[in-house]
N, C-alpha and C positions, 0 to 999 in steps of 0.2 A: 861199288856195285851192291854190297849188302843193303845196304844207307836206304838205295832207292826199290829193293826189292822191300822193304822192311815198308817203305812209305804208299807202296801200291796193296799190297794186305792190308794196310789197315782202311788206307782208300773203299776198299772194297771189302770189306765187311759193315762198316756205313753206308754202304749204298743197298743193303739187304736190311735195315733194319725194319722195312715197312712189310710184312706178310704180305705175297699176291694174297694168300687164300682171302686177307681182308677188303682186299679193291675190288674182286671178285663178288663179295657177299653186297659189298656196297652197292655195286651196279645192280646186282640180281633185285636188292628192296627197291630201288629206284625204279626197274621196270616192270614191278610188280603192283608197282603205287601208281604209274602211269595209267595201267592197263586196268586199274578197280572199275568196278560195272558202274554206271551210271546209274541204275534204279537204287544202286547202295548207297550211292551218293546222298541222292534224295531222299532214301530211308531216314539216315542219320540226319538230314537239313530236319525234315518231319518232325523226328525224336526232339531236336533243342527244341524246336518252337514250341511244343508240347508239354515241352518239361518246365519253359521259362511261361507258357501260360498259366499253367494249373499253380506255379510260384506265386504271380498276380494275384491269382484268385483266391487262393490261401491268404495271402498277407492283404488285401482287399475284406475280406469274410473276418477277419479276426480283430486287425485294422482301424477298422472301417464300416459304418453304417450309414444306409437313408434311413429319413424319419420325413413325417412330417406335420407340419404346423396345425397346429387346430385351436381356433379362437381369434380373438384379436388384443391379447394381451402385449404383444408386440411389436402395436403399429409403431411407426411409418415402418420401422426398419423389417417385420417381416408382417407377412398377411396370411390369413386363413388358408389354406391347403396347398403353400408352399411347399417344394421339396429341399432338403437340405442332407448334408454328408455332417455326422459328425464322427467322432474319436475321441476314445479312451485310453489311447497306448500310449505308457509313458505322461501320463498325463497329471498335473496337479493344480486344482483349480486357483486362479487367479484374481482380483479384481477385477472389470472392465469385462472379462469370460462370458459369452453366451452356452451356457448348460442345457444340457437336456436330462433327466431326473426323474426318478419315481418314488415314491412315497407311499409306503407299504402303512395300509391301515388308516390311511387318511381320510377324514369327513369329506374332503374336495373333490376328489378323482381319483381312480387306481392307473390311469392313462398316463403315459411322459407328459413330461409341464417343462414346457422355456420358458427360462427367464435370464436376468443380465444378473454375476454376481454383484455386487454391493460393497463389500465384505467378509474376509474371511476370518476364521479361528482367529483369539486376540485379539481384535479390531474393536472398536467401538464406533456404536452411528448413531447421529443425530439428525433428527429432521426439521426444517423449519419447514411446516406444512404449508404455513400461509404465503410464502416466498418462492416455496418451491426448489429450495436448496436442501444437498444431503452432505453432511459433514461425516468424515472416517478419520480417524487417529490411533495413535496407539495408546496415550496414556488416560486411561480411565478415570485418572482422578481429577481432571478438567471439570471446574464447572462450564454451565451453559455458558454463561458470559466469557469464560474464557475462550472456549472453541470460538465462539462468534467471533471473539477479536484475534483469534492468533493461528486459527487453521484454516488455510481456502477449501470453499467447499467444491465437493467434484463437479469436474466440469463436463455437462451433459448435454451434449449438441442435439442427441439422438429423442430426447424428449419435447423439444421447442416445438416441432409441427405439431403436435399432439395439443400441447399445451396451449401455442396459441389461434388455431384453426377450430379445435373442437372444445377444448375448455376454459374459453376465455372470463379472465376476471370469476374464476374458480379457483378454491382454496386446492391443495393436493389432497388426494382422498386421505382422510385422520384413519393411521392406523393406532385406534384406542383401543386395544387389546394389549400394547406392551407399553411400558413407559421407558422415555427416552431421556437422555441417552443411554443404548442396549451396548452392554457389552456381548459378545461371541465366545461363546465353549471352545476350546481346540478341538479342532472339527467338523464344527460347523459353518452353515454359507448365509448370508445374508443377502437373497435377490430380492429382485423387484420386475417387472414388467416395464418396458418403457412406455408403454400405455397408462401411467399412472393410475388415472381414474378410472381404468377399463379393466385392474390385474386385482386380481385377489392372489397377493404373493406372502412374505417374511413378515410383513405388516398384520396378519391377520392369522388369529389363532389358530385359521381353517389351516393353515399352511405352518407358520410361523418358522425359525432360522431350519435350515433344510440341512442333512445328514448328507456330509460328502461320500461316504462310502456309498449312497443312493444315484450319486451320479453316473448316469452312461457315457454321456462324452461333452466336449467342446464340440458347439459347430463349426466347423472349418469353413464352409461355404455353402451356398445357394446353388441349387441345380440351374434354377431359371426363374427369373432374370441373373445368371450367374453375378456374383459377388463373392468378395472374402474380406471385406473390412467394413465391420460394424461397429 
């Protein structure tokens, strides 16, 4: 008899371990989160959407620019009053890079200028003007005959319409302002126009190798005719 009065106490104090007062509170938030007003609801929907707008627009605004094209330094691939997005976040420019830049102090323009990098800091370029090839390497103490024979020069899809539609059996425009092959400051960018004959770019003293710190951004893409690989 002790044995089983001993084993119903203890039964029954385990069966009190849960608080009413707590199933009690539970229900009460349960039908108090039922019953929230519907215009609250919608307040707070309101509140995210507003909050995750003005998030866009911030990181859009800081991000993120339009610009646009002016000239035809960059036929085929872009044209005269193109719109474009480009970015600076996070950014460092690259070979093959379409840039957008300004040039404080310059004879050319005080306006942003596109052009394709070349070249950057370290790099050295060579131009065979008559051929229309642009040689980049690293070791500077190549002579010409070397490069010729032992580095492929870049391969430039983006200037063939140009070259054979509008300056056929035309040398590429001689920039004799620098003598080649130019090595690059750390630093600096060595573009061109893929309108060869149509850029006053790196080739010309008006311009000559361009200050990355001057860069605004990579273009990411074309508004319209949208695009993102050039």
């Amino acid at each position: 008899m002790d044995n089983n009065n001993e084993e119903l106490t203890i039964s029954e104090t385990k069966a009190e371990t849960v608080p009413p007062a707590r199933i009690g509170t539970g229900r009460r938030k349960k039908e108090q989160n039922e019953k929230k007003p519907l215009i609250q609801e919608v307040f707070e929907w309101v509140e995210i959407i507003a909050l995750s707008l003005s998030f866009v627009l911030l990181m859009f605004s800081y991000a993120a620019r339009q610009a646009r094209v002016d000239g035809s330094s960059m036929r085929e691939t872009f044209h005269h009053g193109e719109s474009i997005i480009i970015s600076n976040l996070f950014y460092t420019p690259k070979q093959g890079d379409i840039i957008v830049f300004q040039v404080p102090n310059s004879t050319l323009t005080t306006e942003p200028i596109i052009k394709r990098v070349i070249a950057v800091g370290g790099q050295t370029v060579y131009i065979d003007f008559e051929n229309w090839l642009v040689y980049v390497y690293d070791d500077s103490s190549l002579s010409v005959d070397e490069v010729i024979a032992t580095v492929k020069p870049l391969d430039e899809p983006y200037i063939k319409a140009m070259r054979q539609n509008v300056y056929p059996n035309q040398i590429m425009k001689n920039g004799s302002d620098h003598q080649y092959p130019l090595t690059l400051d750390e630093g600096m960018l060595f573009c061109m126009g893929d309108n060869r004959n149509g850029s006053t770019d790196s080739r010309s003293a008006m311009l000559g190798p361009v200050d990355s710190r001057y860069v605004l951004g990579k273009v990411l893409f074309r508004i319209y005719p949208f695009e993102t690989k050039f």
